[in-house]
C-alpha positions in Angstrom: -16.0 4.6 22.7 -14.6 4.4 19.2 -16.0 7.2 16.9 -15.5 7.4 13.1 -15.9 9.9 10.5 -15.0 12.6 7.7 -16.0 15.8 7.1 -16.9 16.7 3.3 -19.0 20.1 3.9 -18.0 22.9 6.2 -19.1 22.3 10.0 -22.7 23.2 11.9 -22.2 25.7 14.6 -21.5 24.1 18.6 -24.4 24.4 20.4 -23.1 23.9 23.8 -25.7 22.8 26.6 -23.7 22.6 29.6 -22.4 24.7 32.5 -19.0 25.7 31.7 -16.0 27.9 33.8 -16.0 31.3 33.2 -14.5 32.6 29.9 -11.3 34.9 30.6 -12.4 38.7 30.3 -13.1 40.7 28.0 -13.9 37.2 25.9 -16.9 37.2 23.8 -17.8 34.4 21.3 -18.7 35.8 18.0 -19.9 33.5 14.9 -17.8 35.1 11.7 -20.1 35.0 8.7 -17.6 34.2 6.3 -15.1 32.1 7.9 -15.0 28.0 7.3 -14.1 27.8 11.1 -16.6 28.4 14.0 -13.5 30.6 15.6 -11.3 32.5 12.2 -7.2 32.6 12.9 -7.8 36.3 13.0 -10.7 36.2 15.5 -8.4 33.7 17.4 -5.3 36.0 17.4 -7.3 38.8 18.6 -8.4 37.1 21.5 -4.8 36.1 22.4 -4.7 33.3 21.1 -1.8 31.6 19.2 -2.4 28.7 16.4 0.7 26.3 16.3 0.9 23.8 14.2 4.5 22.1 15.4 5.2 20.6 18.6 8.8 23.0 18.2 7.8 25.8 21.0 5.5 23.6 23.2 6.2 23.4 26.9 5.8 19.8 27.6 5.5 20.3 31.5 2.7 23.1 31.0 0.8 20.6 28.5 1.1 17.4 31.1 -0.4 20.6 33.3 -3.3 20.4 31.3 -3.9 16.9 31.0 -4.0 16.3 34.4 -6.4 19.6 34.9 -8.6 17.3 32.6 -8.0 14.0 34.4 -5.5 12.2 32.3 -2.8 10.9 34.2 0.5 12.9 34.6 3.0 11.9 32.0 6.7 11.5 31.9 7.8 14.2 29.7 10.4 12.1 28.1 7.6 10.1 26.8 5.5 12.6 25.7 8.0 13.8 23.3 8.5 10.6 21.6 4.8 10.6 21.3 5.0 13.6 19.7 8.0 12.7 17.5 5.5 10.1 16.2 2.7 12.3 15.5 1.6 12.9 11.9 -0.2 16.0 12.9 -1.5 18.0 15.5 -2.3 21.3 16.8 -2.1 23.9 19.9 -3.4 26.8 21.3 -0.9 29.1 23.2 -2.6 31.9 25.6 -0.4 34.7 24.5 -0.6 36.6 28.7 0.7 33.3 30.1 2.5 31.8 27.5 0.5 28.8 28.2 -0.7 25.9 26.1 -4.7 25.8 27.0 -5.6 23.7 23.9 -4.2 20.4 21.9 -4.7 17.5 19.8 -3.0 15.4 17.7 -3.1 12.7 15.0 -1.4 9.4 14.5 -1.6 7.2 11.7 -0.2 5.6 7.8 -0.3 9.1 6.2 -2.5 7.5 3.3 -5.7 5.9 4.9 -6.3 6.1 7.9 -5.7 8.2 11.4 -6.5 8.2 15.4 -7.0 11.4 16.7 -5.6 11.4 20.6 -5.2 14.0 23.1 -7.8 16.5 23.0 -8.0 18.7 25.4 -8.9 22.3 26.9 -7.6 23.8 29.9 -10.7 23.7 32.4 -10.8 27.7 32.6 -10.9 27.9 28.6 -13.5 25.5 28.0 -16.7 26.5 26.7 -15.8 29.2 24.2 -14.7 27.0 21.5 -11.3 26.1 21.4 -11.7 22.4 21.4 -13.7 23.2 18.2 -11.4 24.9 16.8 -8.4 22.8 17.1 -10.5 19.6 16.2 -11.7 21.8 13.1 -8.0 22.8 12.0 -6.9 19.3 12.9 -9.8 17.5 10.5 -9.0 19.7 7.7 -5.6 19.0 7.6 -6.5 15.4 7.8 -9.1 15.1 4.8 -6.5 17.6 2.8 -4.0 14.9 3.2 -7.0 12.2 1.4 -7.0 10.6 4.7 -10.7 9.0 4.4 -10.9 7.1 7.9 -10.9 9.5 10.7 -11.2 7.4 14.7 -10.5 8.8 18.1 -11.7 7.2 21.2 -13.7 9.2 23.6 -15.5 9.5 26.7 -18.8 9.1 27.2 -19.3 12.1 28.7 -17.8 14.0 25.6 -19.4 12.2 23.0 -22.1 14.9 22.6 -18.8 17.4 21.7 -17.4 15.7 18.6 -20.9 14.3 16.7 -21.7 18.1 15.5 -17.8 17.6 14.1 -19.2 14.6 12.1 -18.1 11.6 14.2 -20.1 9.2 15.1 -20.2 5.4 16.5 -18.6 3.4 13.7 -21.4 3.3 11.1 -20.4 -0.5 9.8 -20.7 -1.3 14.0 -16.9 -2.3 14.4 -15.9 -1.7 18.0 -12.2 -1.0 19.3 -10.4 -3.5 21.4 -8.0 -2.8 24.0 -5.1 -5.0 24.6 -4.7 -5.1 28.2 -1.9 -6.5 31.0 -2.3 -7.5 33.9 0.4 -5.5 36.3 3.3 -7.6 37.5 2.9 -8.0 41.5 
């Protein structure tokens, strides 16, 4: 489903209703009182967890790891990195103990107007404390601060519930995404 929006006003707090994996231990969610993120760099660095902004250190087999823990198909690596090459922006989480991506997204787009977020995702056994929200926080911001004004990514319905407290939603002029598809060669 194609969702669309911006965010003008710092973000509601996740209220998450589902089940998740337990958090690693000694991991406790804490909402900061003055922070404009649900999960502060500092709260995130004390927690092991490393904010990068650059695709420069990233471990392309350990992210395609990841997507396939999630259920995208396995990439070729060689591919991923000219996706990435191509990427206007986009942000990861590194566990510091396993030196491990466990969170990503990214942005394409024309830099003035408009961008697609692609390529969210959480490792399985760090979902549910909030790291999807905060690397689709980080990655917003840096969007709007750019004057981008026309934020899309296309999502699963089973997710949808995740990015409406971001400020997505269906497209509110009721535009819906086409797919250009092939049929395989036999």
């Amino acid at each position: 489903m194609l969702l669309r929006g911006t965010i003008s006003a710092p973000l509601p707090s996740l209220r998450r209703l589902t089940t998740v994996a337990a958090p690693p231990p000694n991991f406790t969610v804490s909402r900061p009182t003055s922070s404009k993120y649900s999960i502060s760099d500092q709260d995130l660095d004390s927690r092991g967890f490393l904010l990068h902004r650059t695709a420069a250190d990233l471990n392309l087999d350990h992210l395609n790891k990841v997507f396939v823990a999630v259920g995208f198909p396995k990439r070729d690596p060689a591919k991923i990195r000219i996706a990435l090459d191509h990427t206007d922006a986009l942000l990861w989480l590194e566990y510091a103990k396993t030196n491990r991506p466990v969170a990503f997204a990214r942005a394409t787009g024309d830099g003035v107007f408009n961008a697609i977020i692609w390529d969210v995702v959480v490792d399985p056994s760090f979902q549910g404390i909030g790291l999807g929200r905060a690397v689709m926080e980080r990655l917003v911001e840096e969007l709007v601060e750019k004057g981008i004004g026309n934020i899309a990514l296309y999502s699963e319905q089973r997710v949808l519930g995740f990015y409406r407290p971001l400020g997505f939603v269906a497209d509110p002029d009721g535009i819906r995404g086409m797919v250009y598809s092939r049929k395989p060669k036999k």
